[in-house]
N, C-alpha and C positions, 0 to 999 in steps of 0.2 A: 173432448171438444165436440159440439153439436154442430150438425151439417144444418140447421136449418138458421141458422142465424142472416140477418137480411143488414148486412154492414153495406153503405155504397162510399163509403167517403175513401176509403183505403185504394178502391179502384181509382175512384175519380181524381186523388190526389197523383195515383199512379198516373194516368190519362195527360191532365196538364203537364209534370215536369216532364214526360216525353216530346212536350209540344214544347215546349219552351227548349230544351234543349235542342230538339230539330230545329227551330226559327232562329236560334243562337246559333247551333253550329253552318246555318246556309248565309246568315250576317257575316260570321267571321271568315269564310268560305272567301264570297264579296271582296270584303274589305281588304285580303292578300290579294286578291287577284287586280283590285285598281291598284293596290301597290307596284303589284309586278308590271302592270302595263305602264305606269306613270313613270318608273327606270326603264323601259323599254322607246319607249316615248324621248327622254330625254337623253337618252343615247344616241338616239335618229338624230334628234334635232343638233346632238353638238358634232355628229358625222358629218350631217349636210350643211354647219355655219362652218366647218374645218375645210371644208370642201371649198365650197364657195370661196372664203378668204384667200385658199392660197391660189385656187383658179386667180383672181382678182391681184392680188400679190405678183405670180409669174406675170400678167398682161400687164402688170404696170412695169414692170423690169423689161417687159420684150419692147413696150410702147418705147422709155426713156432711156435705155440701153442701146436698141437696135436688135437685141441679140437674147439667148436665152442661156444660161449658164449651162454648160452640162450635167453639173450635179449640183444638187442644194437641198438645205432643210429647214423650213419654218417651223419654231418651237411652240407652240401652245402652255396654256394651263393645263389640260387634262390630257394632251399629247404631241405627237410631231409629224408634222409631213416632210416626206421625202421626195424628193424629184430628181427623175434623169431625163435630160432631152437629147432625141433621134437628130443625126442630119437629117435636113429637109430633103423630104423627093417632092420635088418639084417646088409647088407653092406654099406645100404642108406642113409642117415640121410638128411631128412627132411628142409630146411628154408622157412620159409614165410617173403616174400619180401613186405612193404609196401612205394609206394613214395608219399609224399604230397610237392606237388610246391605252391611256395606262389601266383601264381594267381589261383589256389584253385582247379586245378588238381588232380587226386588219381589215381595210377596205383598199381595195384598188382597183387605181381609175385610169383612163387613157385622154388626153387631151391632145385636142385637132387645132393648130394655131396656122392661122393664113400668115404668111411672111411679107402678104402686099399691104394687106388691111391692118395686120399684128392684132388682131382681134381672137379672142378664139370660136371656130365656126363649128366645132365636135365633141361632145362628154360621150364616155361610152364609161360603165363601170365593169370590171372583169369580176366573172362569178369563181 
């Protein structure tokens, strides 16, 4: 074989399918990664509408009750919350918020309910 032969296409073909594999593989890079954020995303969002609802749920039972059950479990689609409520010191009374999502998430929450207003006046979420 002769050293002096003046070939450029073997290079430059080499050149391009580097580029294109490096812009392919930073594409599909991307494209898991808004995957993973978009399930990240809609885990939040169905934590904080679980949340909300059974907040909403317990104040309408303490509004047309009087009272707050001691124990109870609102069932979801994708999970279930559990609740136990404290005697009241004083005007306060107490819930503990527990969520288990069936891809196997755990949040929990503490809720502040005034027993004059039956409102509730405190979220605190436990780390």
């Amino acid at each position: 074989m002769k050293n002096n032969q003046q070939g450029f296409t073997y290079p430059l073909t080499l050149c391009l399918i580097i580029l294109f594999l490096l812009f392919f593989s930073f594409r599909v890079e991307q494209l898991l990664t808004d995957r993973k954020m978009a399930h990240e995303k809609e885990t939040i969002l169905k934590e904080d509408y679980y949340i909300l609802s059974s907040v909403k749920k317990t104040e309408g039972i303490f509004q047309t009750g009087g009272t707050i059950p001691a124990k109870g479990k609102f069932t979801f689609v994708f999970g279930s919350m559990d609740f136990q409520a404290e005697a009241p010191a004083g005007s306060v009374k107490k819930v503990n918020f527990t969520l288990n999502l069936k891809s196997g998430e755990t949040i929990i929450g503490r809720g502040f309910f005034d027993t004059k207003s039956k409102k509730l006046i405190k979220w605190a979420e436990m780390k």
